[in-house]
BAMARLUM-617773 format. One record per residue (C-alpha): residue number from 1; residue in three letters; x, y negated, z negated. Coordinates in Angstrom, 3 decimals, padded with zeros to 6 digits. Example, Ala and Ser with C-alpha at 12.3 -4.5 7.8 and 13.67 -1.06 7.14 Angstrom:
BEGIN
[atom 1, 'ALA', [012.300, 004.500, -007.800]],
[atom 2, 'SER', [013.670, 001.060, -007.140]],
//
This chain:
BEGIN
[atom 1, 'UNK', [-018.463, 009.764, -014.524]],
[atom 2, 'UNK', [-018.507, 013.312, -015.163]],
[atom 3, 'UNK', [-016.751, 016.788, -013.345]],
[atom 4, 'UNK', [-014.881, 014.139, -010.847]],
[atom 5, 'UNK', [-012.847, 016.146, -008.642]],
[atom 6, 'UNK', [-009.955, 014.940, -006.314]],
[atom 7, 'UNK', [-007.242, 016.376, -003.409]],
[atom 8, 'UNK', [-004.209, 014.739, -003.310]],
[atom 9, 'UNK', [-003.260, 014.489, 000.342]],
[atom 10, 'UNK', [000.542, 013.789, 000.055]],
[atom 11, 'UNK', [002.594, 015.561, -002.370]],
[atom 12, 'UNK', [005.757, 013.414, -002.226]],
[atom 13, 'UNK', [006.948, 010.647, -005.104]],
[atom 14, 'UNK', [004.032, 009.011, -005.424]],
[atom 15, 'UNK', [001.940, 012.207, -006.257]],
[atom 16, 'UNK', [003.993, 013.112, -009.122]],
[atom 17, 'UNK', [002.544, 010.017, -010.899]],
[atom 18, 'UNK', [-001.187, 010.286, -008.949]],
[atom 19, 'UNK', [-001.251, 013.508, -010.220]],
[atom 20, 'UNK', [-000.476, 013.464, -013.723]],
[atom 21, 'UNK', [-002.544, 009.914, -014.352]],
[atom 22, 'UNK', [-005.762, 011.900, -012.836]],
[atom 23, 'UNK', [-005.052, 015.220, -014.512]],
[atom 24, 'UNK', [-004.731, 013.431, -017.750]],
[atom 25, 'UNK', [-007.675, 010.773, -017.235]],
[atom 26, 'UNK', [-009.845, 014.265, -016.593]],
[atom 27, 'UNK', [-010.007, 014.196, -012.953]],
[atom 28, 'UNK', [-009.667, 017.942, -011.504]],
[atom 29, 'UNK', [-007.441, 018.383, -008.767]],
[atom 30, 'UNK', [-009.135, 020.902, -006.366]],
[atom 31, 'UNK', [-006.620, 020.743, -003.714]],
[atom 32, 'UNK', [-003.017, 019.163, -002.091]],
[atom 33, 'UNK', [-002.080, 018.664, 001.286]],
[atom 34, 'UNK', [001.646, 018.004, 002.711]],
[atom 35, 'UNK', [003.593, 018.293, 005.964]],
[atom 36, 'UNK', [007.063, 018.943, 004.249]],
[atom 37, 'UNK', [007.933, 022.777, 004.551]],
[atom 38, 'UNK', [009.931, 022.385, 001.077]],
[atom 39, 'UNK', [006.870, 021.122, -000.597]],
[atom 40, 'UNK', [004.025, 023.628, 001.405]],
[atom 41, 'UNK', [003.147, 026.504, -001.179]],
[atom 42, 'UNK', [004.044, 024.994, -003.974]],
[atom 43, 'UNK', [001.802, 024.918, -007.157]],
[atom 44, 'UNK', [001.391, 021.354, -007.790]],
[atom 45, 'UNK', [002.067, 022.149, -011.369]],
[atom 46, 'UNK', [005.731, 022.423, -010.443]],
[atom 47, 'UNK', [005.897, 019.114, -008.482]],
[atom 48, 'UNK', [004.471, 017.112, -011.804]],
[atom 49, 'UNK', [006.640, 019.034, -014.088]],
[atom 50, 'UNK', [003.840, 021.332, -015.423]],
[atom 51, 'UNK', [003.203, 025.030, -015.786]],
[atom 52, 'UNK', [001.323, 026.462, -012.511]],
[atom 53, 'UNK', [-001.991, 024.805, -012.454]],
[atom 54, 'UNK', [-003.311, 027.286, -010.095]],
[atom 55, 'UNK', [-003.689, 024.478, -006.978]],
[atom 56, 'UNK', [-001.060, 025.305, -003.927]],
[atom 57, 'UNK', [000.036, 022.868, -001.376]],
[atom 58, 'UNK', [-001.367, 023.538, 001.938]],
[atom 59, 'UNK', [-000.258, 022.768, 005.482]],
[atom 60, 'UNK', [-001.748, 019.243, 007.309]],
[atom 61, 'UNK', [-002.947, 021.190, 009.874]],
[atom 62, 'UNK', [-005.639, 023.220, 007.180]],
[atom 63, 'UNK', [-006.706, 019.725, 005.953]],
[atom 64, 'UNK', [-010.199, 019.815, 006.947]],
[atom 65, 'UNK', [-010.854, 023.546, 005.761]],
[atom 66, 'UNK', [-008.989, 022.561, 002.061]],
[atom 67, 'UNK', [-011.571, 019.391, 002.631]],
[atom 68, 'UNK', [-014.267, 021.233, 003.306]],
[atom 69, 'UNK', [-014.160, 024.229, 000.636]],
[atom 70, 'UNK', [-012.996, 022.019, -002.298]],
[atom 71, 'UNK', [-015.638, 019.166, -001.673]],
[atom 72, 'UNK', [-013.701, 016.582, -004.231]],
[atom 73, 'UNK', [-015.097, 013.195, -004.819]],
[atom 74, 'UNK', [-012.051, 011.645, -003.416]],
[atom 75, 'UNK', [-008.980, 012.509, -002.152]],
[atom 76, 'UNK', [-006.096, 010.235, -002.857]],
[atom 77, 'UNK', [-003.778, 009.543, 000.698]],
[atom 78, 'UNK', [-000.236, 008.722, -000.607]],
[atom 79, 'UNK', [001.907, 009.414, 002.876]],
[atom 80, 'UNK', [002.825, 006.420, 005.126]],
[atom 81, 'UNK', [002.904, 002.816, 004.621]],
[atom 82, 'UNK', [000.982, 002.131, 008.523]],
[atom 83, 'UNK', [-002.299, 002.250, 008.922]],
[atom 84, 'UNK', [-002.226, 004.077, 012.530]],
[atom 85, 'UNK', [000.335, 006.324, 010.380]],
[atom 86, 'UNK', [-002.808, 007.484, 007.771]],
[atom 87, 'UNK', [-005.456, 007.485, 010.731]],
[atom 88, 'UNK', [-005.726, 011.180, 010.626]],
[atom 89, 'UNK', [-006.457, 011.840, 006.555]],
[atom 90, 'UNK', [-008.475, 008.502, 006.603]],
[atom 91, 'UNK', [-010.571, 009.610, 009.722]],
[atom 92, 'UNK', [-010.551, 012.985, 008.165]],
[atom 93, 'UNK', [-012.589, 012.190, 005.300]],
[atom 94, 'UNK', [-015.141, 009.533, 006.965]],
[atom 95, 'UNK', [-016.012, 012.257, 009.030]],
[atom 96, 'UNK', [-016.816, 014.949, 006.172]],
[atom 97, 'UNK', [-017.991, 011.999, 003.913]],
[atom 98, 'UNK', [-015.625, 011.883, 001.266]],
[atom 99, 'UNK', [-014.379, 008.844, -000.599]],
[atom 100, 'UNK', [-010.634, 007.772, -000.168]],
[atom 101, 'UNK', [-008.212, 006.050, -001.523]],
[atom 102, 'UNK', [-004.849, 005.046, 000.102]],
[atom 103, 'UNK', [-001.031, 004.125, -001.189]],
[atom 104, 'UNK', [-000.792, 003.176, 002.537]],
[atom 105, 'UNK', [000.038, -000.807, 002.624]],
[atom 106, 'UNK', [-001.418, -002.103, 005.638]],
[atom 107, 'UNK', [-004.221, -000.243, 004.330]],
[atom 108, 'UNK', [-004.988, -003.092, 001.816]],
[atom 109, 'UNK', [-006.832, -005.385, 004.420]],
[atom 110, 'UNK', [-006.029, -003.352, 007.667]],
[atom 111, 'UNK', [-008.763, -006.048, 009.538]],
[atom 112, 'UNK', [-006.164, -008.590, 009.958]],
[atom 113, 'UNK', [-003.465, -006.574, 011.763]],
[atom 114, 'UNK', [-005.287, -003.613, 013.013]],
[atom 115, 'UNK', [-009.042, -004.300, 013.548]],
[atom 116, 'UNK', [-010.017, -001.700, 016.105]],
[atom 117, 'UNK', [-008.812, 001.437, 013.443]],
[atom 118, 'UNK', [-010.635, -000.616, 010.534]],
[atom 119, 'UNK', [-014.011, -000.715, 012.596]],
[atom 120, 'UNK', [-013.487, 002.654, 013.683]],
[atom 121, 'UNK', [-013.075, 004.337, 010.403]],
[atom 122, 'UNK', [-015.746, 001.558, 008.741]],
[atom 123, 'UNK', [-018.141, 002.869, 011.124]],
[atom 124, 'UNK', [-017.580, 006.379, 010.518]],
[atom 125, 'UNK', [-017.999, 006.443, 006.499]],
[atom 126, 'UNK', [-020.885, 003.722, 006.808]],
[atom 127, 'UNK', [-022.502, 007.306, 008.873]],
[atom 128, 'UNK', [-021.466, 009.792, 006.658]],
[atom 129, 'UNK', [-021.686, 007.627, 003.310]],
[atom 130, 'UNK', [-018.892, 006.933, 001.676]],
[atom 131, 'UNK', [-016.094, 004.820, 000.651]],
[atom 132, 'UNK', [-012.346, 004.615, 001.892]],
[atom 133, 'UNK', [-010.220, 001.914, 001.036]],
[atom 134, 'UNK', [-006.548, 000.591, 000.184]],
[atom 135, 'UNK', [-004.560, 000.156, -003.164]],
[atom 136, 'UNK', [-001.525, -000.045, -005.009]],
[atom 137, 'UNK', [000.879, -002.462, -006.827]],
[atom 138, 'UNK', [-000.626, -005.665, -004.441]],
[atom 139, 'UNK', [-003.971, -005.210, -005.720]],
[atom 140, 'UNK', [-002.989, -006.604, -009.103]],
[atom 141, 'UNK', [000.101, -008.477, -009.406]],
[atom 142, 'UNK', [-000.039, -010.113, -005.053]],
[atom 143, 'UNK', [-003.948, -010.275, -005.455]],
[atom 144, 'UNK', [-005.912, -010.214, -009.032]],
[atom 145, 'UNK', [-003.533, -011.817, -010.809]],
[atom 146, 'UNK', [-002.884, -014.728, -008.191]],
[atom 147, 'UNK', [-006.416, -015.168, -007.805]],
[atom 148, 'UNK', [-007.054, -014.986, -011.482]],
[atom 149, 'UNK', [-004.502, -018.075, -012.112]],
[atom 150, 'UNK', [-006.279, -019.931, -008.881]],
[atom 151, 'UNK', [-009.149, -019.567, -010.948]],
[atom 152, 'UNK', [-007.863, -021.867, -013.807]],
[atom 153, 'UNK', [-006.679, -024.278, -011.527]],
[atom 154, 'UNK', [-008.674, -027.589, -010.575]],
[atom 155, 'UNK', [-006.770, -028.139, -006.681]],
[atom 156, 'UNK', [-004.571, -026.211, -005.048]],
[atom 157, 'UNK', [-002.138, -027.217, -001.981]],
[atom 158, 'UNK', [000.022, -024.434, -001.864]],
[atom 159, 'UNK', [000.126, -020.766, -003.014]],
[atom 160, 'UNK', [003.446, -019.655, -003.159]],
[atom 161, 'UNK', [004.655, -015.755, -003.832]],
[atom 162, 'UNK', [008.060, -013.632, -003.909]],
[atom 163, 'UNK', [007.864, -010.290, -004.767]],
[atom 164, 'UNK', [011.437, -007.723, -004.742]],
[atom 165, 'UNK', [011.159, -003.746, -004.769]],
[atom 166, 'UNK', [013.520, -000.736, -005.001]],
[atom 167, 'UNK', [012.834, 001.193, -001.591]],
[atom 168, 'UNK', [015.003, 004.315, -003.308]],
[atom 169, 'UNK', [011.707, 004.753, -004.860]],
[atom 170, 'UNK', [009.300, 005.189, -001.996]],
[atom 171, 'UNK', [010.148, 007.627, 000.086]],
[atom 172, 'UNK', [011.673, 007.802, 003.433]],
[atom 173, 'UNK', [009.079, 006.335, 005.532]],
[atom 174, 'UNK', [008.352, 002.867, 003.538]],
[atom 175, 'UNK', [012.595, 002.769, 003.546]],
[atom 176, 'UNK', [013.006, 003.125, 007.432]],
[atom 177, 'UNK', [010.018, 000.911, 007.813]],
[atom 178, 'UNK', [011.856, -001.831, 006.127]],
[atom 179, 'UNK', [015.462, -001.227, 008.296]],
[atom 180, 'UNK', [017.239, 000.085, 005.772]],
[atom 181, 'UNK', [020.288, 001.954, 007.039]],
[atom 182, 'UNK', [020.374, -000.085, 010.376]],
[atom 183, 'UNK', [023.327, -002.332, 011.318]],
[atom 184, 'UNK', [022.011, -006.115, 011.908]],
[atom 185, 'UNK', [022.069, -005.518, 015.420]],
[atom 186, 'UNK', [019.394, -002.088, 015.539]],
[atom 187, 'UNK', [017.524, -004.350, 012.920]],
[atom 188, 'UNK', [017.064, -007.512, 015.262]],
[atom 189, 'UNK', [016.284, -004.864, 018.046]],
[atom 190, 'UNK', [014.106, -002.629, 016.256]],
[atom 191, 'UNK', [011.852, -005.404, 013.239]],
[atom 192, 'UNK', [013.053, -008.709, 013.868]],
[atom 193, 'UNK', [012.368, -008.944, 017.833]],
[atom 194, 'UNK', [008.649, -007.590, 017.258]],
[atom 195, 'UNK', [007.829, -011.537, 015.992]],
[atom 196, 'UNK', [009.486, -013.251, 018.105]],
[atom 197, 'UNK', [006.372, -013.682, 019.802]],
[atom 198, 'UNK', [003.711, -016.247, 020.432]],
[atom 199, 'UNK', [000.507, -016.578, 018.807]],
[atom 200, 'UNK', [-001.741, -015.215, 021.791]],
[atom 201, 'UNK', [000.547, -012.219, 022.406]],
[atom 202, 'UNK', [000.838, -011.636, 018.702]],
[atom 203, 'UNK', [-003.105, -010.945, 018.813]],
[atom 204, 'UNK', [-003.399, -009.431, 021.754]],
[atom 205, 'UNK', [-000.747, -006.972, 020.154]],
[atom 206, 'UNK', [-002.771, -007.115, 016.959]],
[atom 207, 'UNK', [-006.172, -006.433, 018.894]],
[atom 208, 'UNK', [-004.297, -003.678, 020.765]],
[atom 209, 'UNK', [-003.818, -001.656, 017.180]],
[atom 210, 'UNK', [000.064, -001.731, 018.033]],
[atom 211, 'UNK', [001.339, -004.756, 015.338]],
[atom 212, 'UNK', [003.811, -003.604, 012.908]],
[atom 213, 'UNK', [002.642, -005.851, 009.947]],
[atom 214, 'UNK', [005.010, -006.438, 006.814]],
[atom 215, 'UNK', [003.144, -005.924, 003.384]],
[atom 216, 'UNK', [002.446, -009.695, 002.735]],
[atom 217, 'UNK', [000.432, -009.964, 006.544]],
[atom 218, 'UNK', [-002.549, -007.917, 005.173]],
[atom 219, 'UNK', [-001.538, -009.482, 001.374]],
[atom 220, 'UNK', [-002.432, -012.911, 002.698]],
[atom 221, 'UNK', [-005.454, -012.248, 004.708]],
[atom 222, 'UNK', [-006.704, -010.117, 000.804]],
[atom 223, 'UNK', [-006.182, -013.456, -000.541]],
[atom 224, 'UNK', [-007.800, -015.702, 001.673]],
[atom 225, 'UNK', [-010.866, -013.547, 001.939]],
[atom 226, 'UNK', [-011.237, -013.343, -001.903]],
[atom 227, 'UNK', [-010.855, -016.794, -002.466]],
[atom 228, 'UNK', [-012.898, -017.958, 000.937]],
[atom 229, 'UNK', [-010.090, -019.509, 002.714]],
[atom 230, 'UNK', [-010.583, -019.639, 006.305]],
[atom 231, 'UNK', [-007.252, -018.496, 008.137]],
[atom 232, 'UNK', [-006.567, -020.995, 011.030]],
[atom 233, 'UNK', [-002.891, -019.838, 011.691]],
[atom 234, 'UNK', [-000.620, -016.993, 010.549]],
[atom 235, 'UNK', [002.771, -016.321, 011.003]],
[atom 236, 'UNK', [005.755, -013.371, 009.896]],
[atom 237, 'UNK', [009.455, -012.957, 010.453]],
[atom 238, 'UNK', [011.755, -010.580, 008.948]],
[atom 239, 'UNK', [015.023, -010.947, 007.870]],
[atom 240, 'UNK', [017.530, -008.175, 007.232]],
[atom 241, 'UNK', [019.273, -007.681, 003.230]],
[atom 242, 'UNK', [022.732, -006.423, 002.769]],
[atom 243, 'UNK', [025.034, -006.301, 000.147]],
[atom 244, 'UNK', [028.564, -006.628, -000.502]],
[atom 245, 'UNK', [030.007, -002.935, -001.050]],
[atom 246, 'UNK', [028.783, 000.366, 000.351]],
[atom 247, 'UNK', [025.700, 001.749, -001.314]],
[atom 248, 'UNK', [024.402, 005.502, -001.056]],
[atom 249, 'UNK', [020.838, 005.925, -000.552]],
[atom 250, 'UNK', [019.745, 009.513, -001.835]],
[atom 251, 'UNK', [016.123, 008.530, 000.066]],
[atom 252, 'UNK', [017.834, 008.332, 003.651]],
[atom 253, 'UNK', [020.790, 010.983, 002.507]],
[atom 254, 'UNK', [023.100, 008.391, 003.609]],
[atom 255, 'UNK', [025.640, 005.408, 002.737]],
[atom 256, 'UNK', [024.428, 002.161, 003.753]],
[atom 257, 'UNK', [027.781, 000.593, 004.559]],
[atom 258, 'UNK', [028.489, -003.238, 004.038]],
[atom 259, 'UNK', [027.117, -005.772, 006.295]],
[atom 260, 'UNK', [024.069, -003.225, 007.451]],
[atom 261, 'UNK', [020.679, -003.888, 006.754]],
[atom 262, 'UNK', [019.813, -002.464, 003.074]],
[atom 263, 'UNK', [016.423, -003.340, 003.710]],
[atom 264, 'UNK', [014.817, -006.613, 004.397]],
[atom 265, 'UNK', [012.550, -009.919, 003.845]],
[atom 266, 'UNK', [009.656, -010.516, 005.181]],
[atom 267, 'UNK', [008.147, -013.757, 005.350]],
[atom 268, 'UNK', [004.625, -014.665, 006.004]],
[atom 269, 'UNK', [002.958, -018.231, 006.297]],
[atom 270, 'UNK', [-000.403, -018.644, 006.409]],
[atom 271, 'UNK', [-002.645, -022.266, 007.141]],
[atom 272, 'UNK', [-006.185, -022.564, 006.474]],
[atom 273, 'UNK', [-008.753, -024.480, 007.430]],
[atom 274, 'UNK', [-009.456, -025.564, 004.014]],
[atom 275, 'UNK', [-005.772, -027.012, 003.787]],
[atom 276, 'UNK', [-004.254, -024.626, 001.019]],
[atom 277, 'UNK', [-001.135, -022.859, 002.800]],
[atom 278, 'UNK', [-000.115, -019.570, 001.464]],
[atom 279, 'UNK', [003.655, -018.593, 001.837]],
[atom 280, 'UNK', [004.524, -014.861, 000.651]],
[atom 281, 'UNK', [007.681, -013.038, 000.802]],
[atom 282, 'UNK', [008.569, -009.622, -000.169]],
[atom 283, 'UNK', [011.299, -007.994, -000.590]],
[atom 284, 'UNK', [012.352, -004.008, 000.288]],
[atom 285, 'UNK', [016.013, -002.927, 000.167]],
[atom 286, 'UNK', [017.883, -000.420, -001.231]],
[atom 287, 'UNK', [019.215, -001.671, -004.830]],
[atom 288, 'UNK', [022.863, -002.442, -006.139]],
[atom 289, 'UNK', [023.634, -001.702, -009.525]],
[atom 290, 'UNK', [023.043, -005.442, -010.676]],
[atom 291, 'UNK', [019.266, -005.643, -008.900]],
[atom 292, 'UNK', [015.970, -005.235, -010.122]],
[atom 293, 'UNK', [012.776, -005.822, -009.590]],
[atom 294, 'UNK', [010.632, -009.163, -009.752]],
[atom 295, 'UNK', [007.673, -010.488, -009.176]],
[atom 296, 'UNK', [006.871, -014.254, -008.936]],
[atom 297, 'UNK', [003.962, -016.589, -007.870]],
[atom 298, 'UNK', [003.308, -020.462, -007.818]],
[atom 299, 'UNK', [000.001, -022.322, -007.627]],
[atom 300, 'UNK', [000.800, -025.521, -006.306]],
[atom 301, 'UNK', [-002.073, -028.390, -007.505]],
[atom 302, 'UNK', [-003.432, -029.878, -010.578]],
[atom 303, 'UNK', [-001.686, -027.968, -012.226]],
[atom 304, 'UNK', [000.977, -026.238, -010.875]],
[atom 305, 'UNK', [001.522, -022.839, -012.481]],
[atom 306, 'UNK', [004.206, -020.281, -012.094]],
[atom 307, 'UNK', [003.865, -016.421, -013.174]],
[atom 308, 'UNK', [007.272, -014.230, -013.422]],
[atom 309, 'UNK', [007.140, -010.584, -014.050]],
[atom 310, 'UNK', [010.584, -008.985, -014.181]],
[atom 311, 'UNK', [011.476, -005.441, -014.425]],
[atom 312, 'UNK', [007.789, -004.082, -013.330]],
[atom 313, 'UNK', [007.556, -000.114, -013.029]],
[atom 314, 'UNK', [005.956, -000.933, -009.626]],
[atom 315, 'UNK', [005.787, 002.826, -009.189]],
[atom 316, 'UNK', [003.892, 003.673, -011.780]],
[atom 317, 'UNK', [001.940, 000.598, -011.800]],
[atom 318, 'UNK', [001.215, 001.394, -007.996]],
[atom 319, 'UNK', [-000.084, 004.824, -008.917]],
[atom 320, 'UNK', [-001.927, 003.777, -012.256]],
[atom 321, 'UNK', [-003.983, 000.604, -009.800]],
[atom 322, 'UNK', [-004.871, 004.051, -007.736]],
[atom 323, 'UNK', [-006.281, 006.191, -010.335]],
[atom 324, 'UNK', [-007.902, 003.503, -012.188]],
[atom 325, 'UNK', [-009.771, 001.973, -009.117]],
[atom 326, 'UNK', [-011.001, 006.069, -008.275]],
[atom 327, 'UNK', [-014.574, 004.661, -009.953]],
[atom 328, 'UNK', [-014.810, 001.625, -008.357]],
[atom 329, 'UNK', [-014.453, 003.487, -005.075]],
[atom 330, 'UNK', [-016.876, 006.121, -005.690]],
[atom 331, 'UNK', [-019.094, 003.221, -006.613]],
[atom 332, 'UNK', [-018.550, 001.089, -003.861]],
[atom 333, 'UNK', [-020.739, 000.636, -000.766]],
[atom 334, 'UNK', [-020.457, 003.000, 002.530]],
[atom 335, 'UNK', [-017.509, 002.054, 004.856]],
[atom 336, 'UNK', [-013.561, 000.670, 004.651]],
[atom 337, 'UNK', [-014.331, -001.479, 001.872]],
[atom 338, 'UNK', [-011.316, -003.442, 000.623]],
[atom 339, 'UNK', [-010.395, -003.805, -003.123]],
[atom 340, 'UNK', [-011.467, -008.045, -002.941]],
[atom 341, 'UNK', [-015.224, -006.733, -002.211]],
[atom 342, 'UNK', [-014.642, -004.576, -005.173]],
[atom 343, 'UNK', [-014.430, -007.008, -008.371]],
[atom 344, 'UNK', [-012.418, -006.961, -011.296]],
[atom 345, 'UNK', [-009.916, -004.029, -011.667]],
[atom 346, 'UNK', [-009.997, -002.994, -015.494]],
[atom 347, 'UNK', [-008.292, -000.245, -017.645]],
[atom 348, 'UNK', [-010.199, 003.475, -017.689]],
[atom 349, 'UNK', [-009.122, 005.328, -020.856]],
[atom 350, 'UNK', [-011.070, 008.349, -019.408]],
[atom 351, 'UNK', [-012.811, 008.484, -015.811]],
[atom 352, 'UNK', [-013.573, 012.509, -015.666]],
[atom 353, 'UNK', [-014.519, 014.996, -018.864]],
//
């Protein structure tokens, strides 16, 4: 692909890494959108730790003119972690027909926790012609690699996955989506309550677009669509982290004092039809000095297989899954396409001149 050109619509963490990887891979960047006043009218060769590149941050609210004038091949959303949360930039860009590609992890398979939005941006880029869809960290190591290790295996009863991140290296909204800095008892009233709920008025709240999935909900349904599972029953709760001493958390400018919720774990279980159960927990909090991160999944069966990846730059890795899928979603068919429809994610030396 030749002259690709991209805005980056978020300017926060994330971007600094987006950024770079696309500058470097020869992707222009045309344009950068942000809501933070600290980060509006800055070049964005200062945010990656470059000379001025000549591209300023502009306001939200001139994100269809920036859109509009530029005229990139995609424009990389890296701002919230709900899907009703990237609506606007999503919605945005079916509606001028520009591809998109989102950090944004509900985002990943959005059609089992918030159907109505996926139709209603699916419909939208199926009219205008192009491509918007969700990546990150899951779309390897919680769904190509898992499904790549199913592929070796003969049966399989049980797929079984645990996977531990830093949220100190997010951003404040995926840290106060996870509870950190609550006491136990804002957590349980806040997360914890929203699944204490049955089945039928899980749905309807799911069919209302007003469920608050955790990041294994949408992980799960990825996984059962990619490896034709039918999903006959699926189920969440969240359970608050602490840790022993006080910890300061330079994302929420605060100390999370002992006994509060550093973050938390979120369980999912899913059954299917076909009688494989999936069972995925991850887990958010802000770190101690003696935690890391780490990544593990089973495949129960004959055999039974087990894949540990410790220390991951999930960050990076996050942001280099985003830039290296940018041809696959350029490629892709009109609407929200996700990343399972896409095929094989593989290593771009170059995508642009």
């Amino acid at each position: 692909m030749e002259n690709l050109k991209a805005v980056q619509y978020g300017c926060g963490k994330m971007s600094v890494y987006t950024m770079r990887y696309m500058i470097e891979k020869g992707i222009e960047i045309v344009g950068a959108i942000d809501v933070d006043p600290s980060i509006i009218g800055k070049d964005i060769g200062e945010i990656i730790g470059r000379e001025n590149m000549g591209v300023i941050v502009a306001n939200d609210t001139q994100a269809k003119e920036v859109l509009q004038n530029t005229k990139p091949d995609i424009c990389v959303v890296t701002t919230r972690s709900l899907f009703s949360e990237v609506e606007k930039p999503l919605m945005l860009c079916a509606e001028l027909g520009i591809n998109a590609i989102t950090t944004c992890e509900e985002a990943f398979f959005p059609m089992n926790s918030n159907p109505k939005l996926t139709q209603k941006i699916d419909e939208l880029a199926k009219k205008n012609n192009c491509t918007i869809t969700g990546s990150g960290y899951q779309d390897i190591y919680w769904g190509q690699l898992v499904t790549s290790i199913a592929g070796s295996t003969h049966k399989i009863t049980k797929i079984k996955g645990s996977s531990s991140y830093n949220v100190e290296e997010y951003g404040i909204a995926l840290a106060e989506a996870h509870g950190a800095g609550l006491t136990i008892a804002e957590f349980d009233e806040k997360i914890a309550s929203i699944d204490r709920i049955s089945d039928e008025e899980r749905q309807d709240v799911i069919e209302k677009g007003e469920y608050a999935p955790s990041y294994m909900w949408n992980v799960n349904g990825w996984l059962c669509e990619k490896l034709g599972l039918t999903v006959k029953k699926q189920t969440q709760k969240c359970v608050p982290q602490t840790y022993s001493d006080d910890i300061y958390s330079s994302t929420l400018n605060m100390t999370v004092k002992s006994g509060d919720a550093t973050g938390m774990s979120a369980v999912v279980s899913t059954e299917t039809e076909e009688g494989i159960t999936i069972e995925t927990e991850c887990i958010g909090k802000v770190y101690g000095p003696d935690e890391y991160d780490k990544n593990v999944w089973t495949v129960e069966g004959e055999p039974t297989t087990t894949i540990t990846v410790e220390r991951p730059n999930t960050v990076e890795l996050t942001c280099g899954t985003i830039v290296n899928r940018i041809p696959d979603v350029i490629s892709a068919k009109p609407g929200y396409v996700p990343t399972e429809q896409f095929g094989e994610l593989n290593f771009k030396q170059r995508i642009g001149n």
